[in-house]
C-alpha positions as CSV (number, residue, x, y, z in Angstrom):
1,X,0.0,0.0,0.0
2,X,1.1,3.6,-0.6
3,X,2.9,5.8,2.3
4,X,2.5,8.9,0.8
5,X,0.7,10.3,4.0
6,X,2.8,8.8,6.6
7,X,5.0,10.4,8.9
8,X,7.1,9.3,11.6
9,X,5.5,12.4,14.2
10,X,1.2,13.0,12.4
11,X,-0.1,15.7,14.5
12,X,-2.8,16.5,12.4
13,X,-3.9,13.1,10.6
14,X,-5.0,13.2,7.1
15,X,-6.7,10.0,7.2
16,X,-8.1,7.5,10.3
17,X,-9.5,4.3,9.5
18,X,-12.3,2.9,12.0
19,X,-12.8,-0.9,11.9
20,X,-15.6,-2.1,13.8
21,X,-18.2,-4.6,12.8
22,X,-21.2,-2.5,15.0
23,X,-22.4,0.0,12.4
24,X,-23.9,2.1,15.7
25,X,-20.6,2.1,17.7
26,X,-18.9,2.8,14.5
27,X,-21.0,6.1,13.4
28,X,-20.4,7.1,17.1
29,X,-16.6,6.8,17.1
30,X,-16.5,9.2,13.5
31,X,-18.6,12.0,15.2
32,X,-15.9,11.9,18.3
33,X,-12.8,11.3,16.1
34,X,-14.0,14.5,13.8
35,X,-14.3,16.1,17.1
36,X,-11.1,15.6,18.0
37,X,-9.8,16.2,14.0
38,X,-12.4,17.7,11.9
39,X,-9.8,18.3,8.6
40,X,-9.5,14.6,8.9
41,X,-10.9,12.3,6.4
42,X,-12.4,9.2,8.2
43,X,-12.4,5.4,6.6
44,X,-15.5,3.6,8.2
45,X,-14.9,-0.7,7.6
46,X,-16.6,-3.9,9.1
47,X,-13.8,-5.9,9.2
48,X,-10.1,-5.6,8.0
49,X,-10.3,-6.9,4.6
50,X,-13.6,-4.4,4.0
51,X,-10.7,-2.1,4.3
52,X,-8.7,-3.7,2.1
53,X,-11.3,-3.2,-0.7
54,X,-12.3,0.6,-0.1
55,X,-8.7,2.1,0.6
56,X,-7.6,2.6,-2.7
57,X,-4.2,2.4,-2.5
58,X,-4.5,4.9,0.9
59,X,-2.6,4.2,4.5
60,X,-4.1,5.7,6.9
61,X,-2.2,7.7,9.4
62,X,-4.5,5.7,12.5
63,X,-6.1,3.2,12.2
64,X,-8.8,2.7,15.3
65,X,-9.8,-1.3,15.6
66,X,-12.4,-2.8,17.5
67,X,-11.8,-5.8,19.8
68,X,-15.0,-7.1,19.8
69,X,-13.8,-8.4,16.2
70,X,-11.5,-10.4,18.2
71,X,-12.0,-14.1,18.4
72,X,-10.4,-17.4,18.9
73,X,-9.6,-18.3,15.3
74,X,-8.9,-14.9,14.6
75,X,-6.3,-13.9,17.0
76,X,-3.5,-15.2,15.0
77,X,-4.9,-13.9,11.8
78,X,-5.8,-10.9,12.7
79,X,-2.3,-9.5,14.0
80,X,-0.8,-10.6,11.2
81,X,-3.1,-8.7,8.8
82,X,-2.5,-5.4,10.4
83,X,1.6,-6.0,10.3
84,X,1.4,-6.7,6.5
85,X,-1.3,-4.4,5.3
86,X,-1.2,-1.4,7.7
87,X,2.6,-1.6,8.9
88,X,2.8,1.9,8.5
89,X,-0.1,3.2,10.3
90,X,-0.5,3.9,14.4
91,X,-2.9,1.6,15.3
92,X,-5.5,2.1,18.5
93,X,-7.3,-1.5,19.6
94,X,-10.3,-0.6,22.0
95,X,-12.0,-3.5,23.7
96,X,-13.5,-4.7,26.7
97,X,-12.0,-5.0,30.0
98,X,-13.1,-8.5,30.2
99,X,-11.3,-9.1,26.6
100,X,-7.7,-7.7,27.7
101,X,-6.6,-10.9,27.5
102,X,-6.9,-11.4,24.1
103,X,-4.2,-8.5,23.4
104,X,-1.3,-10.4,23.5
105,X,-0.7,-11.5,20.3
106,X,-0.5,-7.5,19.3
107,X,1.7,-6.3,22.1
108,X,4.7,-7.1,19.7
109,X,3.3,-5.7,16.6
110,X,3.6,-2.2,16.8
111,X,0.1,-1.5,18.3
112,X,0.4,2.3,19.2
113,X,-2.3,2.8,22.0
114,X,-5.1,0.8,23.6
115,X,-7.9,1.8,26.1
116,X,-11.5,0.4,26.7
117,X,-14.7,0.5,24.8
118,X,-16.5,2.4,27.1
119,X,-14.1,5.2,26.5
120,X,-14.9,9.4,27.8
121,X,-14.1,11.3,25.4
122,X,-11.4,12.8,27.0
123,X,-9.7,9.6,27.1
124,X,-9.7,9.3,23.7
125,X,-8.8,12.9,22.9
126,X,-5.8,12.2,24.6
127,X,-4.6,9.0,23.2
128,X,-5.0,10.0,19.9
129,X,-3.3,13.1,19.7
130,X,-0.4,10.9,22.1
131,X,-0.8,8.9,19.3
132,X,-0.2,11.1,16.6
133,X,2.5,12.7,18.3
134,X,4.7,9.4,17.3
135,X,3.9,8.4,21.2
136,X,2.3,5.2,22.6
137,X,-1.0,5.1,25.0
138,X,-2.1,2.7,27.4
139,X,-5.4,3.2,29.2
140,X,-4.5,2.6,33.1
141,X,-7.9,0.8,33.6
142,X,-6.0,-2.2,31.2
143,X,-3.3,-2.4,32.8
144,X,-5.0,-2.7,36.2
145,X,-7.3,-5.0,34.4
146,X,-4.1,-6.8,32.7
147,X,-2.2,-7.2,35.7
148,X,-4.4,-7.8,38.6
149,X,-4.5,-6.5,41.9
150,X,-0.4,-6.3,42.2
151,X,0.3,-4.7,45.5
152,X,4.1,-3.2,45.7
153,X,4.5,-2.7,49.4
154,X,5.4,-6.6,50.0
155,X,7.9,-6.2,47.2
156,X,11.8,-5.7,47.4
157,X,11.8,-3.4,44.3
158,X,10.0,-0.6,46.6
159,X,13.3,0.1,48.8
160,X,14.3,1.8,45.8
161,X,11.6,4.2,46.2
162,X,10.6,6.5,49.0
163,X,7.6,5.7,51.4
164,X,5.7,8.7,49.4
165,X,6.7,7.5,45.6
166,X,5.7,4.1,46.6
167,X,2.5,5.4,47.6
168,X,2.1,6.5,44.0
169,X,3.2,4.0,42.3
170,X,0.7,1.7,43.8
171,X,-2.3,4.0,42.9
172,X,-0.2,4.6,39.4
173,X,-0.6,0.3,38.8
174,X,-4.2,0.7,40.0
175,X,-5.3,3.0,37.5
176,X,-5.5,6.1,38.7
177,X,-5.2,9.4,37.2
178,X,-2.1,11.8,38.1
179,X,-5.0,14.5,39.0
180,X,-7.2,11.9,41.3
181,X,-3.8,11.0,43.1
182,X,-2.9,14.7,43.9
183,X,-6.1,15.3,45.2
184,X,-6.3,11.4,47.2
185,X,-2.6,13.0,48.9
186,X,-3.7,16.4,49.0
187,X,-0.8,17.0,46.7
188,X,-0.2,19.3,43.8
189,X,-0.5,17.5,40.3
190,X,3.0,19.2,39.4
191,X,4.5,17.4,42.5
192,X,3.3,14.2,41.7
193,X,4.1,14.7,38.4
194,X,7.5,15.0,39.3
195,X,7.3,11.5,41.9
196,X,6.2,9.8,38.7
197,X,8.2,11.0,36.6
198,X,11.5,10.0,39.7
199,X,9.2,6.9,40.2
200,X,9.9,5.8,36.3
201,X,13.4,6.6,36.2
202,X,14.9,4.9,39.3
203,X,12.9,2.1,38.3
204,X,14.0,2.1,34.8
205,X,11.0,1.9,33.3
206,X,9.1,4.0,30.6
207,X,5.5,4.1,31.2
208,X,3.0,2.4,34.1
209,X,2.8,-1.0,31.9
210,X,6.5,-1.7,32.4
211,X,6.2,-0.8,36.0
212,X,3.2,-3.2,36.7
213,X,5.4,-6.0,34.7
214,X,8.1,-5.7,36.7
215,X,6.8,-5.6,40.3
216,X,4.6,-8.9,38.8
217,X,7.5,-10.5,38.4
218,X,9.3,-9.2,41.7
């Protein structure tokens, strides 16, 4: 397929593909995305190869996929599909919490950003334009989900932390927001902004997914 509208950093998207087999949901996501990007043109598709047939030859610079296409006999297919046809766009796989599982196969194929079905807007604002920033976007509600109730005050790993910054990086694996932990500490967002930010690099790790992996295997 051409690249003729890909870059490395999008910013402003020329073109985002929506794949979802509910024609509802589907109509629903346009109206936000447009939102979000109104300059953008918008590829509507029930199913990968629907795509196929209607792109013309056209890459789209994001390409949002449904999980509830997601399946059994598909998960092998379906991974492989987007790394040979869509290689070059940022793709976004929303699903339900209950079908987080079923992500694996994708973590190693250059899936951009993932978040639930149920999405706010606000949510999705911000992992697209992550997103087209050339950034990747993990809901914290998956990787609660994901994970599972991983507490980090048992662990070893937290005596490299301070009694404050292990506070937060326990609500961090839990899910919750920067904003909602400032205001659970009665802390500035700026401060704990900064705790995360010491909380990632004495860790060595570069976003909350990488932290819940490694105090799972601590």
């Amino acid at each position: 397929m051409k690249n003729s509208n890909y870059n490395k950093s999008i910013h402003e998207p020329e073109c985002i593909a929506i794949i979802d087999n509910r024609t509802v949901f589907r109509k629903g996501l346009r109206a936000s995305v447009l939102e979000i990007f109104p300059q953008a043109s918008i590829l509507e598709a029930g199913s990968i190869k629907d795509l196929l047939s209607q792109s013309s030859g056209i890459t789209p610079n994001i390409l949002l996929f449904s999980g509830s296409i997601l399946s059994e006999n598909l998960n092998t297919e379906i991974p492989a599909l987007l790394k040979n046809n869509f290689r070059l766009s940022k793709t976004i796989i929303y699903c339900g919490r209950n079908a987080i599982m079923s992500l694996s196969p994708f973590y190693n194929e250059g899936v951009y950003g993932y978040i639930p079905d149920d999405f706010e807007e606000s949510e999705l604002s911000q992992c697209l334009s992550m997103v087209s920033h050339g950034k990747k976007y993990i809901s914290p509600e998956l990787v609660w989900e994901y994970f599972g109730n991983t507490s980090l005050q048992s662990s070893t790993l937290t005596k490299k932390l301070s009694r404050s910054e292990g506070l937060v990086a326990n609500f961090l694996i839990e899910g919750k927001s920067v904003s909602w932990i400032a205001k659970s500490m009665d802390r500035n967002i700026s401060t704990i902004s900064t705790q995360k930010a010491n909380i990632f690099r004495k860790m060595r790790v570069n976003n909350i997914i990488e932290l819940a992996r490694l105090y799972k295997q601590s």
